[in-house]
N, CA, C and O atoms as a DFTB+ gen file, in Angstrom:
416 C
 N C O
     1  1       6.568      23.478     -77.634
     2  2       6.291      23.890     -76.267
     3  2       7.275      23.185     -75.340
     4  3       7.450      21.967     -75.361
     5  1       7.900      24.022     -74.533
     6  2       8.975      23.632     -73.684
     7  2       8.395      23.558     -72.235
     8  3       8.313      24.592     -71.573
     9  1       8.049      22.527     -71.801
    10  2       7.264      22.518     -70.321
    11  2       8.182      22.986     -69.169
    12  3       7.638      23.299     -68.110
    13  1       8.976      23.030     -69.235
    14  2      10.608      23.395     -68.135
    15  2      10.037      24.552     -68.746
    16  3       8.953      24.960     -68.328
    17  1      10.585      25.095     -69.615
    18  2      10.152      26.539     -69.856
    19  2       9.235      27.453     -69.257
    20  3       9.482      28.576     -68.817
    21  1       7.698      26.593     -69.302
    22  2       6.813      27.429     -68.964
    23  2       7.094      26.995     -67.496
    24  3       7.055      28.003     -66.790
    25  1       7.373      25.835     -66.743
    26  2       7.305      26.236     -65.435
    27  2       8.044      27.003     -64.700
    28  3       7.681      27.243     -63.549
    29  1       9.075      27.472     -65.145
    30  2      10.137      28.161     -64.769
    31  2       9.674      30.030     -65.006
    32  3      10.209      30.949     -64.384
    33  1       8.718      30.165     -65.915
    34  2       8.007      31.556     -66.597
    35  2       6.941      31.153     -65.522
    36  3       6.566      32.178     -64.952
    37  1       6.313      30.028     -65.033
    38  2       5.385      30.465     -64.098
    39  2       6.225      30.651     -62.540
    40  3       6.004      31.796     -62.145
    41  1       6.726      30.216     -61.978
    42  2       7.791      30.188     -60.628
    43  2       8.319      31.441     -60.837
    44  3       8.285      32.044     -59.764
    45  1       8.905      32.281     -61.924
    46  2       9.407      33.460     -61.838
    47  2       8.215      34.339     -61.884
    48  3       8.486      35.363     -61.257
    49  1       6.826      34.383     -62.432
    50  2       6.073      35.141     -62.129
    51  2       5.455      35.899     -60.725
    52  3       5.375      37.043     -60.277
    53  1       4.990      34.210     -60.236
    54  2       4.758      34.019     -58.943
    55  2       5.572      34.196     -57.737
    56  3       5.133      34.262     -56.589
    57  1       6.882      34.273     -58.127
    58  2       8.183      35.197     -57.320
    59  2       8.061      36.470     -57.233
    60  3       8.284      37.094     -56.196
    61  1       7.579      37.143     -58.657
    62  2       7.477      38.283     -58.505
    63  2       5.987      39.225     -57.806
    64  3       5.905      40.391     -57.417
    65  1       5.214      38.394     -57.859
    66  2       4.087      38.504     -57.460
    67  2       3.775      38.558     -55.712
    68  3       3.081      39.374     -55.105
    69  1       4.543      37.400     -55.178
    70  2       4.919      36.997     -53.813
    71  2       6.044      38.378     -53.339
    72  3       5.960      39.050     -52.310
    73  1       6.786      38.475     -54.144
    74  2       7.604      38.955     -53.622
    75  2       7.702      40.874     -53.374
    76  3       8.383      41.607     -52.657
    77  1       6.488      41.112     -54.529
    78  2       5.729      42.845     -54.643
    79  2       5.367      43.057     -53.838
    80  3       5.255      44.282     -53.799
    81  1       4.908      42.466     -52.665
    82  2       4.229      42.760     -51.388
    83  2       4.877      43.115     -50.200
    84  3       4.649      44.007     -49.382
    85  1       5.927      42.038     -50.281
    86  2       6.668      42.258     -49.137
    87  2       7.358      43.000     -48.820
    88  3       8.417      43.078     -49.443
    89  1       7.060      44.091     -47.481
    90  2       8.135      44.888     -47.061
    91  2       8.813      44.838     -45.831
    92  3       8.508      45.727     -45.037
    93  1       9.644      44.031     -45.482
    94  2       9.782      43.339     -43.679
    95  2      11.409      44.837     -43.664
    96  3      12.533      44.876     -44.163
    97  1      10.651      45.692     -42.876
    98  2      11.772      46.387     -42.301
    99  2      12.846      45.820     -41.583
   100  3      13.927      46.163     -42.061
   101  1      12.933      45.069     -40.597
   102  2      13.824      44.104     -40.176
   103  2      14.789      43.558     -40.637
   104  3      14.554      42.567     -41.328
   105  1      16.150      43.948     -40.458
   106  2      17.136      43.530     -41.310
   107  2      17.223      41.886     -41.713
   108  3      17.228      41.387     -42.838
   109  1      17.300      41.122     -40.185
   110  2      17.287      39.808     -39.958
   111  2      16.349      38.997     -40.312
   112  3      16.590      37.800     -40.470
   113  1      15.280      39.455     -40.472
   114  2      13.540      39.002     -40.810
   115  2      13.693      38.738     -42.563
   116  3      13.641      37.730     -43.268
   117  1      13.906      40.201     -42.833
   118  2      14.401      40.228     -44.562
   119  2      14.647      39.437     -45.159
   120  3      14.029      38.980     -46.120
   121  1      16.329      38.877     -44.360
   122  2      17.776      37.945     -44.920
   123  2      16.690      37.003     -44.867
   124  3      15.973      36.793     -45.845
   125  1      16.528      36.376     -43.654
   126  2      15.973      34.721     -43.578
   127  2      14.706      34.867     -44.717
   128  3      14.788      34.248     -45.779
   129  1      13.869      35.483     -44.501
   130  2      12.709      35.361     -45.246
   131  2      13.337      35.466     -46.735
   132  3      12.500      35.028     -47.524
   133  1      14.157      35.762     -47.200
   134  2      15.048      36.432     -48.956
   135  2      15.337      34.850     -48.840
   136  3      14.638      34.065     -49.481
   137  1      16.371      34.404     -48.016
   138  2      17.069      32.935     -47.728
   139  2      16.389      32.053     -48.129
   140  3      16.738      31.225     -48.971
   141  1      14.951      32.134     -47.387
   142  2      14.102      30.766     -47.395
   143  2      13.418      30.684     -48.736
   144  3      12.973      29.692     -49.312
   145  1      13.440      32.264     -49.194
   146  2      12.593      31.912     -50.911
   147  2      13.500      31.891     -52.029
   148  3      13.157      31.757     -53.204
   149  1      14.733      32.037     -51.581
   150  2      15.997      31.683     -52.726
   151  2      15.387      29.927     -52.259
   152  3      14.366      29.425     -52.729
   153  1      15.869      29.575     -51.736
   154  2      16.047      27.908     -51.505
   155  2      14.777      27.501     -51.946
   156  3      14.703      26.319     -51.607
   157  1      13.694      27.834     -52.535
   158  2      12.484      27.205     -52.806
   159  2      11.403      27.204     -52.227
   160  3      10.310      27.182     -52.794
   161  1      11.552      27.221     -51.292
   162  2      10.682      27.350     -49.994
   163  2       8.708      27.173     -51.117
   164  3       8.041      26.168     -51.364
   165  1       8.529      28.280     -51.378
   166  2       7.257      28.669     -52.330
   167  2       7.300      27.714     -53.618
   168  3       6.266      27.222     -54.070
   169  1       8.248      27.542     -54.040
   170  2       8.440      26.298     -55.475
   171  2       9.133      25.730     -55.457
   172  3      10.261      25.848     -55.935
   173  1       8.421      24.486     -54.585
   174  2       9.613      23.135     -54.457
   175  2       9.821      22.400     -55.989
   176  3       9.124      22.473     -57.001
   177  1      11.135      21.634     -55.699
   178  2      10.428      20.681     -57.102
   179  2      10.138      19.738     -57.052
   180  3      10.280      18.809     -56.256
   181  1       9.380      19.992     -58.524
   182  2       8.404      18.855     -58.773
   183  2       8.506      17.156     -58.646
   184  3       9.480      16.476     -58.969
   185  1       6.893      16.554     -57.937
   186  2       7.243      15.214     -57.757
   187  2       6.681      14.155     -58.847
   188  3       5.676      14.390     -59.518
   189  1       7.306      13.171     -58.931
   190  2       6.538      12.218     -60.022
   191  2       6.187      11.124     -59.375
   192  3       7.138      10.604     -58.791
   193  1       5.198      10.592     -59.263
   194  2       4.925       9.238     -58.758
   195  2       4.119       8.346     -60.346
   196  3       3.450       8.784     -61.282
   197  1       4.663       6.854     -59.956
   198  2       4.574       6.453     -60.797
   199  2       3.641       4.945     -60.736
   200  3       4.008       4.097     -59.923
   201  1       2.620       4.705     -61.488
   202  2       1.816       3.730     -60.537
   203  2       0.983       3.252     -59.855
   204  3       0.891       2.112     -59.400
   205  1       0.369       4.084     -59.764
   206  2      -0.550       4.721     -58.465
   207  2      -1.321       3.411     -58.074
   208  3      -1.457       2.817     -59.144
   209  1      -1.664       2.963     -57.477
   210  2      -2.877       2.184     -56.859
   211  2      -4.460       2.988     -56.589
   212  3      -5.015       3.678     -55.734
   213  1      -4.708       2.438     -57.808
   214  2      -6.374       3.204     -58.118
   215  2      -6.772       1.912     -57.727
   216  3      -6.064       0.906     -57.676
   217  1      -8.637       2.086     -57.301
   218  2      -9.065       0.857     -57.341
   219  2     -10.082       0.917     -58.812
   220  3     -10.642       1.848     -59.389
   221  1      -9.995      -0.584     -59.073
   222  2     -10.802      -0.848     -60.504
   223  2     -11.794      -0.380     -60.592
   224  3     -12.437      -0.626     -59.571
   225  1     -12.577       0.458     -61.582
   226  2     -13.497       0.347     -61.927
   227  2     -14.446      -0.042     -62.835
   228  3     -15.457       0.565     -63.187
   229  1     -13.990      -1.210     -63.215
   230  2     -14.517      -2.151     -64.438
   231  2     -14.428      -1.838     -65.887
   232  3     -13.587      -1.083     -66.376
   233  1     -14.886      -2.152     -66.209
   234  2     -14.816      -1.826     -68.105
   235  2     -15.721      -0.794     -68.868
   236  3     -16.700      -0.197     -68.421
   237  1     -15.137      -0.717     -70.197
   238  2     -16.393       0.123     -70.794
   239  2     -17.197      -0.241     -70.920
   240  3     -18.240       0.391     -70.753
   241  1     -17.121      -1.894     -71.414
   242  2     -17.954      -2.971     -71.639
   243  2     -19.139      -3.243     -70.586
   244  3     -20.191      -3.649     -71.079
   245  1     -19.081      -3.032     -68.910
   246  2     -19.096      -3.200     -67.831
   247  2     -20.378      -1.800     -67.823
   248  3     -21.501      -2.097     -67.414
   249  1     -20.191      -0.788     -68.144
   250  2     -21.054       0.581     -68.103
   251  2     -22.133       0.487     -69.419
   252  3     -23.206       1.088     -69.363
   253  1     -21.858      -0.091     -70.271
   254  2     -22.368      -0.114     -71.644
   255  2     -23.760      -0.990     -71.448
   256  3     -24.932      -0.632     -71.571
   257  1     -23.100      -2.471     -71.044
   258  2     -24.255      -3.226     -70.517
   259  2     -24.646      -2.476     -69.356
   260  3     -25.535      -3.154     -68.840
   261  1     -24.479      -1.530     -68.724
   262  2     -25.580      -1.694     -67.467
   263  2     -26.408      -0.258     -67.707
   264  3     -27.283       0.206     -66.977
   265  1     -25.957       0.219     -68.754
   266  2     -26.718       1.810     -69.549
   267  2     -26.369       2.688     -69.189
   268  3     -27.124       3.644     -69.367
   269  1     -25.219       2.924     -68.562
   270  2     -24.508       4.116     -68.132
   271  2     -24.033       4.731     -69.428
   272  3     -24.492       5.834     -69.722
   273  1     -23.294       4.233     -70.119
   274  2     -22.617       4.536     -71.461
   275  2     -23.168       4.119     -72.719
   276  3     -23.089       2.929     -73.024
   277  1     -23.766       5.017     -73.558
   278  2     -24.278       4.017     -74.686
   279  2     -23.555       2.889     -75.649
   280  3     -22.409       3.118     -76.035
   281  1     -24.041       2.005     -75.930
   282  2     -23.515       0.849     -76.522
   283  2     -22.200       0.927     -77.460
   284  3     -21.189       0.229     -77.385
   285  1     -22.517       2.032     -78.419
   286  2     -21.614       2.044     -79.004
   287  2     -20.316       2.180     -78.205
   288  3     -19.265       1.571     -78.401
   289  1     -20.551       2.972     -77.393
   290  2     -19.104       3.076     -76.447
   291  2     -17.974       1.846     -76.354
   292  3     -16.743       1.854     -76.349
   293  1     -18.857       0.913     -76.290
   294  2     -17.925      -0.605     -76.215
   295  2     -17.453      -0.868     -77.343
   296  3     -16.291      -1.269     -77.266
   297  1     -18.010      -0.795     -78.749
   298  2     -17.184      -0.771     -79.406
   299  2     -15.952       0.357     -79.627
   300  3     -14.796      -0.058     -79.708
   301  1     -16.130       1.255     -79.686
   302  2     -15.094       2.355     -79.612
   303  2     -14.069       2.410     -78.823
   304  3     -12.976       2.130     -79.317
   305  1     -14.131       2.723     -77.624
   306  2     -13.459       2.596     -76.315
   307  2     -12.838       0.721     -76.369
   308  3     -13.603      -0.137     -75.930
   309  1     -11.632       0.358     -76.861
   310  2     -11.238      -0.551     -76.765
   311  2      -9.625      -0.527     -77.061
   312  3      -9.186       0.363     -77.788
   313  1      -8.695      -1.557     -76.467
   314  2      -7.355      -2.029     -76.229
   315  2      -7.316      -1.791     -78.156
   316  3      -8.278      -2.302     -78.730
   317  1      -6.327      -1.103     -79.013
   318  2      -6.353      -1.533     -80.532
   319  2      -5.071      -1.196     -80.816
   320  3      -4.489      -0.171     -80.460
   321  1      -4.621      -2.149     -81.510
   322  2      -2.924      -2.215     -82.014
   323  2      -2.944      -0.596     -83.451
   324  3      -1.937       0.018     -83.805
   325  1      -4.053      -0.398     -83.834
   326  2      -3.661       0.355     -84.882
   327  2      -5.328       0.846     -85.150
   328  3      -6.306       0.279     -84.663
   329  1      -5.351       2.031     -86.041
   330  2      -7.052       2.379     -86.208
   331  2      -7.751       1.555     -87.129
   332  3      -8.867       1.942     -87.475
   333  1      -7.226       0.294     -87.679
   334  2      -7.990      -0.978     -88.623
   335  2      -8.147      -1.602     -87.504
   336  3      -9.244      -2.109     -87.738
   337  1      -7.889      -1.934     -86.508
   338  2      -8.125      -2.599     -85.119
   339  2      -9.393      -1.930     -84.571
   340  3      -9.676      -0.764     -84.298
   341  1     -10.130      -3.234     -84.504
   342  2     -11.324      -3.695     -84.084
   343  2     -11.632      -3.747     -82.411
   344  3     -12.689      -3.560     -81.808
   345  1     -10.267      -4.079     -81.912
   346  2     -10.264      -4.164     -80.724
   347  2     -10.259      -5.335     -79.664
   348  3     -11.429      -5.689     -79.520
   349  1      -9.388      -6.102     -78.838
   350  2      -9.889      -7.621     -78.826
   351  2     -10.210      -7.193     -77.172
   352  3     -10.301      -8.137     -76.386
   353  1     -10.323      -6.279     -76.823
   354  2     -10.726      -6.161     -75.513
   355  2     -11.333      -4.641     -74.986
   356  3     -11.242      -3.601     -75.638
   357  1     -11.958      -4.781     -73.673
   358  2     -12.665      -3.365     -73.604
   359  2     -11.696      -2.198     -72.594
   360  3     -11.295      -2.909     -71.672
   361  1     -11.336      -1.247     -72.438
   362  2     -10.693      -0.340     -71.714
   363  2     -11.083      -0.287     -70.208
   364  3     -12.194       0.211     -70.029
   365  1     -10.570      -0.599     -69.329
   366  2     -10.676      -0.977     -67.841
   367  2     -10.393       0.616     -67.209
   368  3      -9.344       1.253     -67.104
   369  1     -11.514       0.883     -66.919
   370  2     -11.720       2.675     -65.988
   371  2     -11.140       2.037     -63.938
   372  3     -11.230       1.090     -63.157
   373  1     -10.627       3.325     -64.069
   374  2     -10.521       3.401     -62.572
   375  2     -11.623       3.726     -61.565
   376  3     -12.532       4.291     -62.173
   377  1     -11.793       3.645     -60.772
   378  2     -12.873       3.576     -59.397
   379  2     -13.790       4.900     -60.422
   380  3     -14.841       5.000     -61.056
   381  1     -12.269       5.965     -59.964
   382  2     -12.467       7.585     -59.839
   383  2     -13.288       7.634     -61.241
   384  3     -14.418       8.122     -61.255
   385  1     -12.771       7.185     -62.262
   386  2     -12.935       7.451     -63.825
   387  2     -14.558       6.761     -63.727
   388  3     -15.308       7.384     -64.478
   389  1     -15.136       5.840     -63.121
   390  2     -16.321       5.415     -63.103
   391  2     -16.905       6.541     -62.316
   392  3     -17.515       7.348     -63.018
   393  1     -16.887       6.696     -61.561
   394  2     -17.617       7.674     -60.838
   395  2     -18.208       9.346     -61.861
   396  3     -19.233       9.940     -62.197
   397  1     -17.147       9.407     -61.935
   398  2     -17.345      10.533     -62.882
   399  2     -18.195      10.649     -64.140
   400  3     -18.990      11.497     -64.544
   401  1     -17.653       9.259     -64.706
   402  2     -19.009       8.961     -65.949
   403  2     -19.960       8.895     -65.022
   404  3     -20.346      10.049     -64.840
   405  1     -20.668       7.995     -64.194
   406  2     -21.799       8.280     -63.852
   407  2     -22.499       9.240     -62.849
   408  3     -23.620       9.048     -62.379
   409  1     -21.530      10.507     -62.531
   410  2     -22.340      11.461     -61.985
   411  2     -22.923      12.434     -63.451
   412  3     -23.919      13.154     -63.385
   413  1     -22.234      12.300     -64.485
   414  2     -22.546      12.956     -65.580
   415  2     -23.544      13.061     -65.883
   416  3     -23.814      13.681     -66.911
């Protein structure tokens, strides 16, 4: 699977889709409006941010003891160098990622 690929098969879809509709009689209206969706205008590209500043939302360990997550979870859900790894620590959820387990 080529991800450039498919986004480029989705941006040309959605060109064509955007673009089936439009009928601007206006010579000048046309150009600029043709202009502004050659240049991207509708499919900018894509941004990456890297990093993010989530706030903590504690551990698995952290949900397990308080009965949100059943027990076993803490063992499972853990930091492990390899699948014979036991685990020497518990997986630290974000704010968002807590929330979500416990609206579940």
């Amino acid at each position: 699977m080529d991800v450039f690929d498919i986004r480029d098969r989705v941006i040309d879809d959605y060109r064509a889709f955007t673009q089936g509709f439009l009928q601007i009689c206006d010579f000048e209206i046309r150009r600029k409006v043709q202009e502004e969706l050659d240049s991207g205008l509708l499919w900018p590209e894509p941004s990456l941010a890297l990093n993010p500043s989530f706030e903590s939302g504690g551990t698995v360990d952290d949900l397990a003891k308080a009965g949100v997550l059943h027990p076993t979870c803490a063992d499972i859900f853990r930091i492990k160098r390899n699948e014979n790894d036991k685990g020497d620590r518990s997986i630290t959820l974000h704010l968002h990622q807590r929330a979500a387990i416990e609206s579940s």
